[in-house]
Backbone as JSON Lines, residues from 0, in Angstrom:
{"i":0,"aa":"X","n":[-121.56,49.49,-71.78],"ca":[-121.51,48.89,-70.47],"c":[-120.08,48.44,-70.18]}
{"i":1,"aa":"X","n":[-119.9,48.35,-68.97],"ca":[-118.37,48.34,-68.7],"c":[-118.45,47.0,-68.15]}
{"i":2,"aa":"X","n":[-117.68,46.1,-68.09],"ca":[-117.54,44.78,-67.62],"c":[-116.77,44.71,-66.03]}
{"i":3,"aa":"X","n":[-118.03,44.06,-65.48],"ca":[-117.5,43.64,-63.85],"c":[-117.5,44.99,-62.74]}
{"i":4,"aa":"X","n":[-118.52,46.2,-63.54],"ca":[-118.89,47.26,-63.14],"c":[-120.33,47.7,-62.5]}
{"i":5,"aa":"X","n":[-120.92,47.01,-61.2],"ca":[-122.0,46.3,-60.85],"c":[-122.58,48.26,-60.95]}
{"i":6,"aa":"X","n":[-123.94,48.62,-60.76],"ca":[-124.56,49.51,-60.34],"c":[-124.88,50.63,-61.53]}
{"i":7,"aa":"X","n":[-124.5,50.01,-62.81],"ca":[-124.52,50.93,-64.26],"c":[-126.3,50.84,-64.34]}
{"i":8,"aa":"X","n":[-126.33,52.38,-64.64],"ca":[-127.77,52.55,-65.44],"c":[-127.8,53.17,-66.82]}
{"i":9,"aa":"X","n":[-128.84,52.99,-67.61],"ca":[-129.27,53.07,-68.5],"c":[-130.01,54.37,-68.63]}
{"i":10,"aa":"X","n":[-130.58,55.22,-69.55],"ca":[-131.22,56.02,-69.58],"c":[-131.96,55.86,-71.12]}
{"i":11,"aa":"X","n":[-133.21,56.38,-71.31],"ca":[-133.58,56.01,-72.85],"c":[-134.83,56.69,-72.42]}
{"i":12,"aa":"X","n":[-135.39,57.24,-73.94],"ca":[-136.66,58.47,-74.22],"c":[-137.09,57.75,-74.83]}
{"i":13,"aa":"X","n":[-138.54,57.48,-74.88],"ca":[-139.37,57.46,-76.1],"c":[-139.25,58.38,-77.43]}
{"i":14,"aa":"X","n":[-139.6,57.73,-78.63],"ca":[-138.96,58.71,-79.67],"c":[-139.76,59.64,-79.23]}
{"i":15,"aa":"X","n":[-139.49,61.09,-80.28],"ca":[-140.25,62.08,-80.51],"c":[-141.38,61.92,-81.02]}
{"i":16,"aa":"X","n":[-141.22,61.44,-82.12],"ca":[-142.6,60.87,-83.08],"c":[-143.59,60.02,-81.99]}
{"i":17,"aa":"X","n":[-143.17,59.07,-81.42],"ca":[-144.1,59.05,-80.05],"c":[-145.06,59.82,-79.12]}
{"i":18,"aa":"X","n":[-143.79,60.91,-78.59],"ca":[-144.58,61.34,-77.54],"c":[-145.36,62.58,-78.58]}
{"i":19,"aa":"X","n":[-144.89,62.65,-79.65],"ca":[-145.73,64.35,-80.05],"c":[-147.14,63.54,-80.21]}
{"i":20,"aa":"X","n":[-147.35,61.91,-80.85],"ca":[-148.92,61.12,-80.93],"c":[-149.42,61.22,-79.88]}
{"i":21,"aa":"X","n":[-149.03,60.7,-79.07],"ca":[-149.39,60.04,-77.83],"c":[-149.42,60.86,-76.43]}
{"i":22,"aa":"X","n":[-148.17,61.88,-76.32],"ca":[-148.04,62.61,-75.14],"c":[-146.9,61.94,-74.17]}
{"i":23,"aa":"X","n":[-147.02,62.27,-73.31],"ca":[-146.2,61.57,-71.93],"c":[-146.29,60.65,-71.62]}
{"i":24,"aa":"X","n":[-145.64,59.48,-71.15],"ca":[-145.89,58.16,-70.59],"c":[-146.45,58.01,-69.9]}
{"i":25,"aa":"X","n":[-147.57,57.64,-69.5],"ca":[-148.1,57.45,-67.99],"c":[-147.6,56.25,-67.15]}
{"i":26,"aa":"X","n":[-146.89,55.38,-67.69],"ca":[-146.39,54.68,-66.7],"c":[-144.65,54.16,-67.1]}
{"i":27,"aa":"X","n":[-143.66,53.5,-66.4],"ca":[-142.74,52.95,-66.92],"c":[-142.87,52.18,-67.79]}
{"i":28,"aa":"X","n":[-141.63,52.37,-69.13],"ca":[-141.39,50.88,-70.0],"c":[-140.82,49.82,-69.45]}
{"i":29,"aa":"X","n":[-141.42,48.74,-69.69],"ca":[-140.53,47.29,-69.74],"c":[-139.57,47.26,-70.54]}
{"i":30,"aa":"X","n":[-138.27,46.13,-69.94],"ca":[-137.12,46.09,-71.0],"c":[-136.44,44.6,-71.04]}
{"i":31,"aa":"X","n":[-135.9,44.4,-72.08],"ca":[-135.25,43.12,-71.92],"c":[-134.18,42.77,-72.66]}
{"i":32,"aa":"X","n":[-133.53,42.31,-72.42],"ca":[-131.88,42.6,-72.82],"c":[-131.58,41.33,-73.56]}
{"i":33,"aa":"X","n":[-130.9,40.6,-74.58],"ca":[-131.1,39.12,-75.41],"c":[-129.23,39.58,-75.62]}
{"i":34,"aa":"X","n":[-128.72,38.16,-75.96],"ca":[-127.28,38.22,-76.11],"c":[-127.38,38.67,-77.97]}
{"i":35,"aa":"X","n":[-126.42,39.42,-78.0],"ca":[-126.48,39.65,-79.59],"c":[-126.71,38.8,-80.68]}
{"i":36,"aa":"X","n":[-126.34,37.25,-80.35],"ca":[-126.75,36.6,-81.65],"c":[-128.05,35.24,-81.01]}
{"i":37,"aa":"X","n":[-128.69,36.23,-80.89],"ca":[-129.65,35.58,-79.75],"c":[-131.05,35.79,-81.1]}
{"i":38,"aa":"X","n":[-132.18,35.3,-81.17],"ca":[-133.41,35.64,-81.77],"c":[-134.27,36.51,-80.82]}
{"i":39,"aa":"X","n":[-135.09,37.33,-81.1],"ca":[-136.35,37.57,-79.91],"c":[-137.06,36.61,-79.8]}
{"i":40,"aa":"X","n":[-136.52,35.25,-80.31],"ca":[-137.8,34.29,-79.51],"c":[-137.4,33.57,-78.37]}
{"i":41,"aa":"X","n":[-135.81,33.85,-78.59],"ca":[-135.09,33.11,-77.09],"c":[-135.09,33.99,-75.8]}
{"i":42,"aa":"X","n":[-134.93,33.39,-74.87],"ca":[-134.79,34.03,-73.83],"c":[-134.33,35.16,-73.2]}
{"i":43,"aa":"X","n":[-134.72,35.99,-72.77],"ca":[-133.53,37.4,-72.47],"c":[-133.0,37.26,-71.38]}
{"i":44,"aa":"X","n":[-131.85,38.07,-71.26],"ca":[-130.85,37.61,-70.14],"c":[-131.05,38.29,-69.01]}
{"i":45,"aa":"X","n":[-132.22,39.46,-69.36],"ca":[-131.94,40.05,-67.95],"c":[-133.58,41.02,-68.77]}
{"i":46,"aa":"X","n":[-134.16,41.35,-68.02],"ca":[-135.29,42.48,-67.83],"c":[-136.21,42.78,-66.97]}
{"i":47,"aa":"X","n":[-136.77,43.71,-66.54],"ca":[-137.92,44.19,-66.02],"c":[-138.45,45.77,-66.22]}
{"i":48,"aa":"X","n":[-138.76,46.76,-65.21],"ca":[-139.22,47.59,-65.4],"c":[-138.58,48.84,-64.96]}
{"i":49,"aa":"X","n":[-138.24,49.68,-65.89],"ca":[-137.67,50.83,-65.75],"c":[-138.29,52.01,-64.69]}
{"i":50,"aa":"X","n":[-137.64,52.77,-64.21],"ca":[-138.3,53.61,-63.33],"c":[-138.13,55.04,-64.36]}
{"i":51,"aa":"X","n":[-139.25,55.83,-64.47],"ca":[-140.07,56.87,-65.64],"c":[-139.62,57.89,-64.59]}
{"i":52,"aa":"X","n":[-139.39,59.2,-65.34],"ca":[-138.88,60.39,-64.53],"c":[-140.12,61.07,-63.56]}
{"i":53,"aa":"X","n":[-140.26,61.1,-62.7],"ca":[-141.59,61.57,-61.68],"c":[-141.83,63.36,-61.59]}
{"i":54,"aa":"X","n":[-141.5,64.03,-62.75],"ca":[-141.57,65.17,-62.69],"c":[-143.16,65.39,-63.46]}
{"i":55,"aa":"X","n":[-144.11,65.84,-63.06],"ca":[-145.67,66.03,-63.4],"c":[-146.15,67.66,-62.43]}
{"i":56,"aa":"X","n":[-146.05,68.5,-63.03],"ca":[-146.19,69.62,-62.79],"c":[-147.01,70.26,-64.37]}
{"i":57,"aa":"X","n":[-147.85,71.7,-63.96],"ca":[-148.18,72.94,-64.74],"c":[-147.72,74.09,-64.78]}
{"i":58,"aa":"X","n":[-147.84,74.33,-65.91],"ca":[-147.47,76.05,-66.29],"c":[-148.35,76.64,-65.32]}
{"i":59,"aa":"X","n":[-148.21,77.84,-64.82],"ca":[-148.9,78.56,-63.46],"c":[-148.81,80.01,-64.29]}
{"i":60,"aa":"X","n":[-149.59,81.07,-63.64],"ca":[-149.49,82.06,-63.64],"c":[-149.4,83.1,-65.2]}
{"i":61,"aa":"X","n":[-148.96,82.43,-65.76],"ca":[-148.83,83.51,-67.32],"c":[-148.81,82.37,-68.64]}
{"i":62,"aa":"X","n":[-149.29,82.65,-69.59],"ca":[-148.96,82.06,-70.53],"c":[-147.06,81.42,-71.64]}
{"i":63,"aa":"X","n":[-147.38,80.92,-71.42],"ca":[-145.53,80.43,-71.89],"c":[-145.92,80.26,-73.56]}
{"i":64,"aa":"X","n":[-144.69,80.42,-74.42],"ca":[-144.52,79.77,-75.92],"c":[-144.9,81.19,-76.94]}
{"i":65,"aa":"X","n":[-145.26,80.94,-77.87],"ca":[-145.17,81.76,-78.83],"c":[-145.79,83.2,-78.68]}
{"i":66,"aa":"X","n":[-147.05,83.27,-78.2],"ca":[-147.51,84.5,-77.9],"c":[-146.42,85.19,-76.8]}
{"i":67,"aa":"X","n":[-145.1,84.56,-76.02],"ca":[-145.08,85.25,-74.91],"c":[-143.85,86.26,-75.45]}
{"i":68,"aa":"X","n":[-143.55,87.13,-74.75],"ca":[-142.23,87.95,-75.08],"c":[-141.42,86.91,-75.23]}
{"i":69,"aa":"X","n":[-140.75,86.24,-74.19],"ca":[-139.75,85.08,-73.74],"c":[-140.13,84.14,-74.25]}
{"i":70,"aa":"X","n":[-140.07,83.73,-75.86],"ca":[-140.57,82.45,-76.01],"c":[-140.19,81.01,-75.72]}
{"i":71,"aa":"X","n":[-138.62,81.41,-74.91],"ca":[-137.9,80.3,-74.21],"c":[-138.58,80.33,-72.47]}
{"i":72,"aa":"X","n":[-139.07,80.91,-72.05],"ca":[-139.15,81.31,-70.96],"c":[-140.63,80.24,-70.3]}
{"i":73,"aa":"X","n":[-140.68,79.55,-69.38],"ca":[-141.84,79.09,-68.79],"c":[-142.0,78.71,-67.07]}
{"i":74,"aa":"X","n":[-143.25,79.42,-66.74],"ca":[-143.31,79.36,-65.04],"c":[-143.94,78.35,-64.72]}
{"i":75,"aa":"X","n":[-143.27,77.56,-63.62],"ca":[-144.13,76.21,-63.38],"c":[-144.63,76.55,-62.06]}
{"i":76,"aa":"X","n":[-145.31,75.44,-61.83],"ca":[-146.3,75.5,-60.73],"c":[-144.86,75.04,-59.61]}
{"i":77,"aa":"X","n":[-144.41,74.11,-60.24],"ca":[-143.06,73.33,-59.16],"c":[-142.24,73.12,-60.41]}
{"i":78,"aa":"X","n":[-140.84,73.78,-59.88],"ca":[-139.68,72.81,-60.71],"c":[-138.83,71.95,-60.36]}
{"i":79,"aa":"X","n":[-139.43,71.32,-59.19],"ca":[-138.61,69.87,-58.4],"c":[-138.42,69.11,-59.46]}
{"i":80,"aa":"X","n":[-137.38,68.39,-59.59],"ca":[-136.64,67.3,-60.38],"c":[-136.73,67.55,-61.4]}
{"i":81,"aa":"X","n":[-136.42,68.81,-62.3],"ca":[-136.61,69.07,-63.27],"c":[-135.12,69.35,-63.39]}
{"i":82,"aa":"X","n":[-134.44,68.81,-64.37],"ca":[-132.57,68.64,-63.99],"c":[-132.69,69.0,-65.61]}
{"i":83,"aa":"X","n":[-131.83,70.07,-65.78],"ca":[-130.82,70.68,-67.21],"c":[-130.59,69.42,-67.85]}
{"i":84,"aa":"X","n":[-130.65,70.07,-69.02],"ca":[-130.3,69.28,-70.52],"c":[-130.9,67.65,-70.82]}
{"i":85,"aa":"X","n":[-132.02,67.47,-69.73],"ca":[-132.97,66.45,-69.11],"c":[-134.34,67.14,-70.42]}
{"i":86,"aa":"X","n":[-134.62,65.8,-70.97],"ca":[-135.84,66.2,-71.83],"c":[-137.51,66.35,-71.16]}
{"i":87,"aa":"X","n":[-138.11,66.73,-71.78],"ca":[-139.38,67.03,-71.06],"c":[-140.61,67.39,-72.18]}
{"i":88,"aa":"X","n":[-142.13,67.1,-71.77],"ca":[-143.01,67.35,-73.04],"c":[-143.81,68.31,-72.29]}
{"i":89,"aa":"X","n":[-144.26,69.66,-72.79],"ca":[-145.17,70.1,-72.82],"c":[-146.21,70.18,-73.71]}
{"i":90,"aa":"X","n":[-147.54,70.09,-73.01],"ca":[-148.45,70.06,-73.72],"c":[-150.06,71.05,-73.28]}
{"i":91,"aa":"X","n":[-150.78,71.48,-74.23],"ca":[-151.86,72.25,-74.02],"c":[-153.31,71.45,-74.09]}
{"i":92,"aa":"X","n":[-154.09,71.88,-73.86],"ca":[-155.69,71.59,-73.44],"c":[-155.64,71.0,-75.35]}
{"i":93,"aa":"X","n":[-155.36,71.74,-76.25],"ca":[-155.55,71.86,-77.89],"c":[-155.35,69.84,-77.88]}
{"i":94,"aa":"X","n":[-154.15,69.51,-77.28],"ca":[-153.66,68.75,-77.63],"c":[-152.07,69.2,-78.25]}
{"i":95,"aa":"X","n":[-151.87,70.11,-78.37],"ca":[-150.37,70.84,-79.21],"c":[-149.43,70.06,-78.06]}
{"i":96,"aa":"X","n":[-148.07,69.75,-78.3],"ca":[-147.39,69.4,-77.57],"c":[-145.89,69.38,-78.4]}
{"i":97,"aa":"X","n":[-144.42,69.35,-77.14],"ca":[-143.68,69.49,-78.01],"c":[-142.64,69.19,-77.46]}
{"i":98,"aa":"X","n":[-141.41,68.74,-77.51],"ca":[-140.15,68.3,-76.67],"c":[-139.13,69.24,-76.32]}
{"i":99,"aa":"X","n":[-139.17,69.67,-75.02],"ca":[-138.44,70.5,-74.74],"c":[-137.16,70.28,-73.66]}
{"i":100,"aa":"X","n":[-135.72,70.95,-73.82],"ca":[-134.91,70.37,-72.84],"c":[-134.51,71.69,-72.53]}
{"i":101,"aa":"X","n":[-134.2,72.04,-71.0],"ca":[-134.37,73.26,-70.08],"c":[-132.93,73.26,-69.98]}
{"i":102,"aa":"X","n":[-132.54,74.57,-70.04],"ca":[-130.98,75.06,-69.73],"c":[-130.61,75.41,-68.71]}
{"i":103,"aa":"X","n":[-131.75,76.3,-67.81],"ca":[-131.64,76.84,-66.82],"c":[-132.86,76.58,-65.97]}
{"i":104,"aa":"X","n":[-133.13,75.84,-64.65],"ca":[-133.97,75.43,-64.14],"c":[-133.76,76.81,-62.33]}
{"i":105,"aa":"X","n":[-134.98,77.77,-62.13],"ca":[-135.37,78.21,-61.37],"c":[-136.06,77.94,-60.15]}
{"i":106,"aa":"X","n":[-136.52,78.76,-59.31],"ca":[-137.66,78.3,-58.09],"c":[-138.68,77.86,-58.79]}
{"i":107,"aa":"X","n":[-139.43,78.86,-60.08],"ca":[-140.38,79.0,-60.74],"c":[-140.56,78.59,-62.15]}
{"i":108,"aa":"X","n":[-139.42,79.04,-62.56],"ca":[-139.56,79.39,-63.66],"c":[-138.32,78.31,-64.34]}
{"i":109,"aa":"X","n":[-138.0,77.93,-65.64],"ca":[-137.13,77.49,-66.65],"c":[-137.31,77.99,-67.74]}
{"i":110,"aa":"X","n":[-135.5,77.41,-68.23],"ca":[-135.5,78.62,-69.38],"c":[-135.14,77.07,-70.77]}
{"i":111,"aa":"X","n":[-135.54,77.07,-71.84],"ca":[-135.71,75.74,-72.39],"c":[-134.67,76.05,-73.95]}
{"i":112,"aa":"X","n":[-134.13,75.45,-74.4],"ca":[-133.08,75.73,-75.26],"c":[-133.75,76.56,-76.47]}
{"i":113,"aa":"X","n":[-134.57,75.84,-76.95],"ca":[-135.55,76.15,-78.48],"c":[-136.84,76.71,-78.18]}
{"i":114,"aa":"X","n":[-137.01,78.03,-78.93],"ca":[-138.33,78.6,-78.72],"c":[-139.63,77.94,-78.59]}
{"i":115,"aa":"X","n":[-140.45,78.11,-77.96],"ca":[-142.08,77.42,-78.04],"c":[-142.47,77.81,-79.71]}
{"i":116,"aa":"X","n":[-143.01,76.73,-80.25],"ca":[-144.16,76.43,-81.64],"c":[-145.46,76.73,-81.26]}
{"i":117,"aa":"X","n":[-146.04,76.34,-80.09],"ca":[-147.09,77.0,-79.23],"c":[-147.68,77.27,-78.64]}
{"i":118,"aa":"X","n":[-148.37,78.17,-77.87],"ca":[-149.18,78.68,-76.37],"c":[-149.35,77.6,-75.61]}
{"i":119,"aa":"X","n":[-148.79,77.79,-74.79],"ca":[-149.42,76.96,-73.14],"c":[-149.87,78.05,-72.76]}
{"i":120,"aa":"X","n":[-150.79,77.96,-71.92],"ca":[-151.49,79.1,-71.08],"c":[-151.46,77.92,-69.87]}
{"i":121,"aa":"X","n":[-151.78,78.62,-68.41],"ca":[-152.15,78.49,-67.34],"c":[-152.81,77.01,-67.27]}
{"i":122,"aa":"X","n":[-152.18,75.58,-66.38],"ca":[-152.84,74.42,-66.37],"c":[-152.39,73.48,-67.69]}
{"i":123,"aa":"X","n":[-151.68,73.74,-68.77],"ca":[-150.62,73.12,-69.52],"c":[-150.01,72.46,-68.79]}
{"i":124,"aa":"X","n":[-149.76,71.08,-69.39],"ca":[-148.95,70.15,-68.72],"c":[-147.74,70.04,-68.87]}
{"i":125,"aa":"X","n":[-146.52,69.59,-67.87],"ca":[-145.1,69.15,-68.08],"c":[-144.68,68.04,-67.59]}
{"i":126,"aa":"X","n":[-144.19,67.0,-68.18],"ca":[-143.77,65.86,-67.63],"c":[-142.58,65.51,-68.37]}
{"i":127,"aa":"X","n":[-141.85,64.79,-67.01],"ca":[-140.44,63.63,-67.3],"c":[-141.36,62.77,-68.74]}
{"i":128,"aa":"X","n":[-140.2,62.55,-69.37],"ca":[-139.96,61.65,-70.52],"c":[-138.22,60.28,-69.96]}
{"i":129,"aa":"X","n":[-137.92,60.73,-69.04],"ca":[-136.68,59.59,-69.02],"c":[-137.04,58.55,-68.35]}
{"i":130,"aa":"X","n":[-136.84,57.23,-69.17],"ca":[-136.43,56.12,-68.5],"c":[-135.67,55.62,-68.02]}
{"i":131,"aa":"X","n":[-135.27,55.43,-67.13],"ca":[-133.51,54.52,-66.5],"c":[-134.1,52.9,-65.64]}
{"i":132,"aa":"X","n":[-133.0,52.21,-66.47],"ca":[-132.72,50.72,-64.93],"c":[-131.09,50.48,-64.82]}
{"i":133,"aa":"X","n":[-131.36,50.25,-63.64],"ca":[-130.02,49.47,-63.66],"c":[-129.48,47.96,-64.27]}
{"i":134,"aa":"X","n":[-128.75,47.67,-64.8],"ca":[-128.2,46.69,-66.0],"c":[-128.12,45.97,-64.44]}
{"i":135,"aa":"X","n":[-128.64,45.0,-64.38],"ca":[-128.31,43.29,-63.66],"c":[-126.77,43.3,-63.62]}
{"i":136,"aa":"X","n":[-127.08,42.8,-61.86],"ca":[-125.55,42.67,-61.33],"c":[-125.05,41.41,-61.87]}
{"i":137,"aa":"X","n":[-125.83,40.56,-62.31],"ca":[-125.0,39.02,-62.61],"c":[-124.76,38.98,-63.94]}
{"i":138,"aa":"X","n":[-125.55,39.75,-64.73],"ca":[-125.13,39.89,-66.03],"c":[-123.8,40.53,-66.32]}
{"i":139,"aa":"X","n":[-124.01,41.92,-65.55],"ca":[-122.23,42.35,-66.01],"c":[-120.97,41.73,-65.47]}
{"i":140,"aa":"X","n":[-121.18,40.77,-64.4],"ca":[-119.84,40.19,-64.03],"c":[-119.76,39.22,-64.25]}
{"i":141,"aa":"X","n":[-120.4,38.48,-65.8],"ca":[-120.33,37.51,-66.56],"c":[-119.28,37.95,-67.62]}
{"i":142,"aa":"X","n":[-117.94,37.33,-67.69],"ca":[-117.56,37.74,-68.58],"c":[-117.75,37.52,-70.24]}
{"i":143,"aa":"X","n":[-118.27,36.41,-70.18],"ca":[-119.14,35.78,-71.28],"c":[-120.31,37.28,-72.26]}
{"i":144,"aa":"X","n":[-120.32,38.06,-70.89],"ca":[-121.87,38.84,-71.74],"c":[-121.3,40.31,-72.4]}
């Protein structure tokens, strides 16, 4: 964070080991910020609620991942706000799921760095994994913080 630099955001993923249990977030994380030689039982200097990436779209039309020729290759139903080198989870009906970050984002289609482990077919899910807030304006033009 840069000091006396009002409008800085943050960005942060749930681990991997997370979302491969659990899946996608369904809602924003809470956050809260404590001065470094602070306890977590004291007060934090600044928190609330992060805004979660709003990208919730399906695979459409063909099967994506290991069975496919293109095992980088996947057609979405929509690829609105789906932004390069931006992480993302797909997941199947099985429960299989896996973290993927897109190189090349299309009308339809994206192209994802690391091959699929396995099959999405048709109605597979894709969702944002990023969190961002903006760091408190009174906090950073404290020079104290």
């Amino acid at each position: 964070m840069i000091y006396n630099l009002t409008g800085q955001t943050l960005e942060f993923y749930p681990s991997e080991n997370e979302v491969r249990q659990l899946g996608a977030p369904s809602a924003a994380a809470t956050y809260s910020a404590w001065r470094a030689e602070s306890s977590n039982d004291a007060s934090a200097v600044f928190d609330g609620t992060a805004t979660l990436d709003s990208v919730s779209t399906v695979v459409s039309s063909t099967t994506a991942g290991y069975s496919a020729t293109n095992r980088r290759l996947i057609t979405l139903s929509s690829t609105t706000g789906v932004v390069p080198r931006r992480s993302y989870v797909i997941a199947n009906v099985s429960g299989q799921r896996e973290i993927v970050t897109p190189y090349e984002v299309g009308a339809s289609v994206i192209y994802v760095e690391n091959d699929l482990t396995y099959d999405y077919p048709t109605s597979s899910t894709f969702n944002g994994l990023e969190h961002n807030f903006t760091v408190d304006a009174t906090f950073i033009a404290t020079a104290g913080n």
